[in-house]
VMD Tcl script that builds the backbone (N, CA, C; Angstrom):
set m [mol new atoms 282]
animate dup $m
set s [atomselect $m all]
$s set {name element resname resid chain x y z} {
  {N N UNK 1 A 210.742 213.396 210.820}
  {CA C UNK 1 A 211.385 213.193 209.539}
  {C C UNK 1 A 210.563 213.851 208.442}
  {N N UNK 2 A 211.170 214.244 207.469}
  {CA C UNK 2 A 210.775 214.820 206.437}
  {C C UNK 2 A 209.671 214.146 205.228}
  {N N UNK 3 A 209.422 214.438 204.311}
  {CA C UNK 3 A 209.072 213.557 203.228}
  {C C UNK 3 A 210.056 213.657 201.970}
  {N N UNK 4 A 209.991 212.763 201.205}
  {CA C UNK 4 A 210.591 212.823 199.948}
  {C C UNK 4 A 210.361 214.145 199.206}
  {N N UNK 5 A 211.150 214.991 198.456}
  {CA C UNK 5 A 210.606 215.825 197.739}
  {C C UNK 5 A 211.901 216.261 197.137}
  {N N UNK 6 A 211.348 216.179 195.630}
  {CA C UNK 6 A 212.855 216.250 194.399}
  {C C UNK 6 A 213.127 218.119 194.153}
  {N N UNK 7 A 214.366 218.171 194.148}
  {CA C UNK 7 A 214.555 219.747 193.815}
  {C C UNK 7 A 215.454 219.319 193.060}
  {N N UNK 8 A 215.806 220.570 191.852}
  {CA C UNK 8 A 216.559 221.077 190.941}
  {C C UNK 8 A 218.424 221.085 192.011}
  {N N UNK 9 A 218.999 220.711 190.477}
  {CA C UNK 9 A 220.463 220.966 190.760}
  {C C UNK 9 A 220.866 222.164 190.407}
  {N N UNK 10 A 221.769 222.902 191.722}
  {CA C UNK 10 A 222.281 224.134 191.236}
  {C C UNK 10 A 223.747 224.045 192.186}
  {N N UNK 11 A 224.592 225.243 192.038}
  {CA C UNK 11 A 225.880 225.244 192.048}
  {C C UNK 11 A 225.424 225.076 194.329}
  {N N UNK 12 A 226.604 224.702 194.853}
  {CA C UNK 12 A 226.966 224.731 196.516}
  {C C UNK 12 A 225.850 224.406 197.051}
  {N N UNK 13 A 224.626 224.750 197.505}
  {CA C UNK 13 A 223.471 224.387 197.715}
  {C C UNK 13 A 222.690 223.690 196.813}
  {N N UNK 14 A 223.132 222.365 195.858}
  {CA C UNK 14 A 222.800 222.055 194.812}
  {C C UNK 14 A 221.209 221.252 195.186}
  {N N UNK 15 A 221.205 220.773 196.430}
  {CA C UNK 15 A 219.959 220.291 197.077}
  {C C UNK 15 A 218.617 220.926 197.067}
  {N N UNK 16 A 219.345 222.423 197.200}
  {CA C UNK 16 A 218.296 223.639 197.637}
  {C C UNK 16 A 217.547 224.540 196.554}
  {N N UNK 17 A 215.720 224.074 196.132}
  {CA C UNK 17 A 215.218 225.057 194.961}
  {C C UNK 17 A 215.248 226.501 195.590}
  {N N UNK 18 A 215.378 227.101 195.040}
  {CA C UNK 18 A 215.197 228.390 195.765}
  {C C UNK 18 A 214.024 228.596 196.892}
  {N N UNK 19 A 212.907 227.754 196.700}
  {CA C UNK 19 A 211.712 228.188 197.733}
  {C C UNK 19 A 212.163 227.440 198.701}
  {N N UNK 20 A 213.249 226.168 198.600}
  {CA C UNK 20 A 213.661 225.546 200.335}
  {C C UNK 20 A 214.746 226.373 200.463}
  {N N UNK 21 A 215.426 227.429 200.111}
  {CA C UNK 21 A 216.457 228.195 201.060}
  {C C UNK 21 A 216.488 228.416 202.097}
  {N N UNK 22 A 215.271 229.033 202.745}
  {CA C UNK 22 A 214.933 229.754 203.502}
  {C C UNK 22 A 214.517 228.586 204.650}
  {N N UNK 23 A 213.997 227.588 204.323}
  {CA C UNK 23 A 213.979 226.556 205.127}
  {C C UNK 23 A 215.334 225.901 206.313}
  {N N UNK 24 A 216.278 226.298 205.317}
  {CA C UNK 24 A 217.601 225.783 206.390}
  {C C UNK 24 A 218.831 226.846 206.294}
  {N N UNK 25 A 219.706 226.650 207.283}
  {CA C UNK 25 A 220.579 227.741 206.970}
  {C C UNK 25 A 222.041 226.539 206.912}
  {N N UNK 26 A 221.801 225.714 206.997}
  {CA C UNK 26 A 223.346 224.380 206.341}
  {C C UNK 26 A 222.379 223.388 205.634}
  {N N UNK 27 A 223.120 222.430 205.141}
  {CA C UNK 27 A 222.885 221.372 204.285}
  {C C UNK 27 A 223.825 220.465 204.435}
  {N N UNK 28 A 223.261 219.470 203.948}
  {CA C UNK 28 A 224.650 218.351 203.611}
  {C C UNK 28 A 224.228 217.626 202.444}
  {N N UNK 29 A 224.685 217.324 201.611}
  {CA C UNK 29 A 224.657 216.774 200.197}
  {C C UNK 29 A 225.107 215.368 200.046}
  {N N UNK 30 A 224.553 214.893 199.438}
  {CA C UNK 30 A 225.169 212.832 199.351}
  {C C UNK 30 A 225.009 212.748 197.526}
  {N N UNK 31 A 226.026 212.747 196.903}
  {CA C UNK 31 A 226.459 213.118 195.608}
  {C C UNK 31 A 227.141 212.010 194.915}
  {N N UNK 32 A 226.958 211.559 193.842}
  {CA C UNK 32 A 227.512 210.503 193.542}
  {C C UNK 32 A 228.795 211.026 192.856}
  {N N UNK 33 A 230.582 210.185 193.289}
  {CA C UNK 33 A 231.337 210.661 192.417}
  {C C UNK 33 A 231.431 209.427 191.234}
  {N N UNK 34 A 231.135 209.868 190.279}
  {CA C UNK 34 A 231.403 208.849 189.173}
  {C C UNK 34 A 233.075 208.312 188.871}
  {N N UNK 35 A 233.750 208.826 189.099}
  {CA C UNK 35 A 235.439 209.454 188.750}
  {C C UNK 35 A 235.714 208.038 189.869}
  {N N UNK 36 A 235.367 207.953 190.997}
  {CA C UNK 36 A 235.797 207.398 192.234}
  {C C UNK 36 A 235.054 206.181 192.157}
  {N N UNK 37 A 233.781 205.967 192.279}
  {CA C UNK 37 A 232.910 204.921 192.250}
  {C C UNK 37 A 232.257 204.957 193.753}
  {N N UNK 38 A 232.041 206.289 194.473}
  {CA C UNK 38 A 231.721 206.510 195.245}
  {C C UNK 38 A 230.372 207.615 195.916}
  {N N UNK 39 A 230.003 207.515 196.874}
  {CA C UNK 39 A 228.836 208.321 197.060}
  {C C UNK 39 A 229.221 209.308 198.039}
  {N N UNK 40 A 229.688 210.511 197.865}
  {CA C UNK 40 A 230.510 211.906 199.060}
  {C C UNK 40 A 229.442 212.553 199.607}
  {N N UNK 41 A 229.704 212.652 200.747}
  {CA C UNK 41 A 228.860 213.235 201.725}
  {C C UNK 41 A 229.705 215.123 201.903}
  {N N UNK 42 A 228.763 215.557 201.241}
  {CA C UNK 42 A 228.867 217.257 200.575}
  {C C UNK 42 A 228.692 218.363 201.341}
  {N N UNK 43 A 229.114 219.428 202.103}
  {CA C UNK 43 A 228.513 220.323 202.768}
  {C C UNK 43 A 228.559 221.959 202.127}
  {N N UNK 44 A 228.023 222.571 202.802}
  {CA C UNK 44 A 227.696 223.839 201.739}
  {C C UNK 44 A 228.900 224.613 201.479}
  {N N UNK 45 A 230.164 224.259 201.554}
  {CA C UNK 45 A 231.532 225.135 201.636}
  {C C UNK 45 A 231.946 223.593 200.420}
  {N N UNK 46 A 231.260 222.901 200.106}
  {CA C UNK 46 A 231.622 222.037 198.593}
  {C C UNK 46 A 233.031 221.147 199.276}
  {N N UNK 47 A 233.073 220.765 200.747}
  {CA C UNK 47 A 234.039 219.948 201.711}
  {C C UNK 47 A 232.929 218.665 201.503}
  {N N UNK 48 A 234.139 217.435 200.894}
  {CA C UNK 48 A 233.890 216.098 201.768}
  {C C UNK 48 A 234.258 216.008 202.917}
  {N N UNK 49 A 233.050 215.662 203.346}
  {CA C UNK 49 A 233.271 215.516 205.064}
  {C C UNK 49 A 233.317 214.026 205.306}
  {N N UNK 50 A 232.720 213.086 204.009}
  {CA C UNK 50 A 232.876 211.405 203.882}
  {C C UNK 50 A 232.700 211.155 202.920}
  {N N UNK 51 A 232.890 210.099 202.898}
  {CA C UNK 51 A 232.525 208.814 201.307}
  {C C UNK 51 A 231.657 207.515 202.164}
  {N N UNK 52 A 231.079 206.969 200.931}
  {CA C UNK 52 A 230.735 205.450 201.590}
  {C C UNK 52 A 230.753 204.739 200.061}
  {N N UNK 53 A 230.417 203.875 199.373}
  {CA C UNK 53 A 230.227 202.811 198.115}
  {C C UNK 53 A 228.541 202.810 198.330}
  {N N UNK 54 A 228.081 202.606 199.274}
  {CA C UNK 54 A 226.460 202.569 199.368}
  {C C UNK 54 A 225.994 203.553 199.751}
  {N N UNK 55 A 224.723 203.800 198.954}
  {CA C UNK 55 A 224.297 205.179 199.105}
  {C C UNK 55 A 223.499 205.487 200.704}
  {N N UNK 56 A 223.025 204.219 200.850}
  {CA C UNK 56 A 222.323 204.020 201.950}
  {C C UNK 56 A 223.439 204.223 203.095}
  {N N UNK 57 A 224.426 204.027 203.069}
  {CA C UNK 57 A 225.509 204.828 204.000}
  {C C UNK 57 A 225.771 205.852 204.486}
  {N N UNK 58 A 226.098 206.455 202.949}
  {CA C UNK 58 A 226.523 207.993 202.901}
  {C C UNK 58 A 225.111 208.758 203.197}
  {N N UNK 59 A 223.852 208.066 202.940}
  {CA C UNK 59 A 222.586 208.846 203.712}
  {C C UNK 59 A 222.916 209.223 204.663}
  {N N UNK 60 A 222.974 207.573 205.268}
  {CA C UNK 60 A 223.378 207.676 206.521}
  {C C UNK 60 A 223.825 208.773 207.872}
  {N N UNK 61 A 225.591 208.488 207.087}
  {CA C UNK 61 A 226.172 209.592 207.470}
  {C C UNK 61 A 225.972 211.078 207.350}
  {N N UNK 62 A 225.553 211.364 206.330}
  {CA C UNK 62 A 224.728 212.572 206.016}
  {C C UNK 62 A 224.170 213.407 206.683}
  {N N UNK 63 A 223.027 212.447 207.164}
  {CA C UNK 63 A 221.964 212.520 208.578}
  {C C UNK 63 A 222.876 212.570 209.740}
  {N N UNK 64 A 223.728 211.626 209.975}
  {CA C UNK 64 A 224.255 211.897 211.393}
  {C C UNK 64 A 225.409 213.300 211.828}
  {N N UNK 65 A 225.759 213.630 210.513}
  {CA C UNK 65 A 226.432 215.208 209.854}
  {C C UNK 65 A 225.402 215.904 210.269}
  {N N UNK 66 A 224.471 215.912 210.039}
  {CA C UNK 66 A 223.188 217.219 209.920}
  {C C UNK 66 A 222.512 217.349 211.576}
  {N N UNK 67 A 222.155 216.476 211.837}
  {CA C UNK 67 A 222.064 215.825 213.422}
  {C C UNK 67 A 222.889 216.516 214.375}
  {N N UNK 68 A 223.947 216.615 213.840}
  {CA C UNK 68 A 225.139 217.039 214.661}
  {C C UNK 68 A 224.815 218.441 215.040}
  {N N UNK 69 A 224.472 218.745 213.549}
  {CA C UNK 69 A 224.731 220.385 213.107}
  {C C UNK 69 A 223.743 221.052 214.007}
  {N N UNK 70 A 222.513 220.095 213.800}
  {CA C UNK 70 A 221.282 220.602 214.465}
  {C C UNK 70 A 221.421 220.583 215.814}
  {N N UNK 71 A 221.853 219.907 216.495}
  {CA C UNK 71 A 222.460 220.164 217.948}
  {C C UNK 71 A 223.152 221.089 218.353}
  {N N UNK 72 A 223.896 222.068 217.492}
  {CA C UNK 72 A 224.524 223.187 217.499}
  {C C UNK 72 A 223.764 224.268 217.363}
  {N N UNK 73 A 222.362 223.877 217.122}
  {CA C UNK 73 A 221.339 225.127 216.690}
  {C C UNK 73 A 221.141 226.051 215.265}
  {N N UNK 74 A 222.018 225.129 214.358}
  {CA C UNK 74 A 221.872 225.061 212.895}
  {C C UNK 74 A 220.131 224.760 212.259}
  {N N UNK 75 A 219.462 225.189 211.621}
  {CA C UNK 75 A 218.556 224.621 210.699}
  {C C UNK 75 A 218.982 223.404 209.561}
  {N N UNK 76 A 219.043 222.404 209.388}
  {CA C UNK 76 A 219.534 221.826 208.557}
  {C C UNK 76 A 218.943 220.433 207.561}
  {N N UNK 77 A 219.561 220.170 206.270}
  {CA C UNK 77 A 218.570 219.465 205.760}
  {C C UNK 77 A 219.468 218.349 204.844}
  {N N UNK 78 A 219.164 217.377 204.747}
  {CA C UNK 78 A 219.956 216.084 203.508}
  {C C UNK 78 A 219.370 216.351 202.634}
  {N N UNK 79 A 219.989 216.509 201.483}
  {CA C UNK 79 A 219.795 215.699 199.838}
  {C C UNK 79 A 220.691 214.950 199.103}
  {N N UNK 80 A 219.816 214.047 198.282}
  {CA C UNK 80 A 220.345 212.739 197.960}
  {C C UNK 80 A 220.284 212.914 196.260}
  {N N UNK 81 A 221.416 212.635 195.668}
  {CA C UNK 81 A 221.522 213.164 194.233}
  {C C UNK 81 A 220.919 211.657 193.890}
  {N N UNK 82 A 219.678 212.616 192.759}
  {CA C UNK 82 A 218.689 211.045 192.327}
  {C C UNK 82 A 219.516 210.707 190.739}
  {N N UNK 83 A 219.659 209.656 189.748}
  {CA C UNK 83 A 219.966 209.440 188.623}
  {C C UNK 83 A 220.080 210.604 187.569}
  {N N UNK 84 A 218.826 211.181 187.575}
  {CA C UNK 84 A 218.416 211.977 186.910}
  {C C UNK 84 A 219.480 213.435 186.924}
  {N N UNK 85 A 220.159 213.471 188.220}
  {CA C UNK 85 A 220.641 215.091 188.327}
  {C C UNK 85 A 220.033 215.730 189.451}
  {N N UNK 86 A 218.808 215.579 189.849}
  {CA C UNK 86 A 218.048 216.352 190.756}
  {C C UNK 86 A 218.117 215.636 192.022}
  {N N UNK 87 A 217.697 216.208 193.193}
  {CA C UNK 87 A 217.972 215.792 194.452}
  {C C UNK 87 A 216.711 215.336 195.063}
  {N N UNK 88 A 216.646 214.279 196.081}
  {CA C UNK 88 A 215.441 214.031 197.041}
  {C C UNK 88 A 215.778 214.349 198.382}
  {N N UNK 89 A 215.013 215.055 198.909}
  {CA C UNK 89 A 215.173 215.447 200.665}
  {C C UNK 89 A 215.179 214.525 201.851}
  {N N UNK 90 A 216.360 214.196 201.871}
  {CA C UNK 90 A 216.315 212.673 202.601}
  {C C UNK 90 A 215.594 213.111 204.519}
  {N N UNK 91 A 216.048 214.378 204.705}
  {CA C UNK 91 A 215.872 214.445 206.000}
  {C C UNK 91 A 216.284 215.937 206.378}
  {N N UNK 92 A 215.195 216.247 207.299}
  {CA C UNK 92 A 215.017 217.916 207.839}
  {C C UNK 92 A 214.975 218.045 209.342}
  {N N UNK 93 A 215.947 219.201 209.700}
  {CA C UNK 93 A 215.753 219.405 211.133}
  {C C UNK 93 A 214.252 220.260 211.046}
  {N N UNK 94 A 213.361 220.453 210.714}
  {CA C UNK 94 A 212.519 220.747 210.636}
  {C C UNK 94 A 210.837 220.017 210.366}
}
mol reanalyze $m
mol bondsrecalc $m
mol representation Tube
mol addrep $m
């Protein structure tokens, strides 16, 4: 497992500062929708692939999205949209 570590928000890879690009070649995103009252589980083509109400869910699922991916021989990584706007790295196939 990874460690915590906050990156900047940017457009489709909003998880990803430019120096973790290169680190993964998918992502999955856990994003809060305010509109809904929900937490969407995000992938790099900007597809809900889920929802949950708890964030600790949609981690969750997130991880078991990325898990997947990585079994396919994907590089892949979670981020978790913090209050602020910016993301924490919940978890790395790496």
């Amino acid at each position: 497992m990874a460690t915590a570590t906050t990156t900047k928000k940017t457009p489709r890879r909003s998880g990803a500062s430019d120096s973790a690009k290169g680190c993964s070649d998918r992502a999955f995103h856990v994003d809060y929708n305010k509109a809904l009252d929900r937490w969407d589980v995000v992938d790099d083509d900007g597809r809900v692939v889920g929802h949950c109400h708890h964030i600790g869910e949609a981690t969750d699922l997130a991880i078991r999205e990325a898990q997947h991916a990585n079994g396919h021989g994907h590089n892949v990584m979670v981020c978790v949209e913090q209050s602020d706007g910016s993301y924490n790295l919940a978890w790395s196939a790496r």
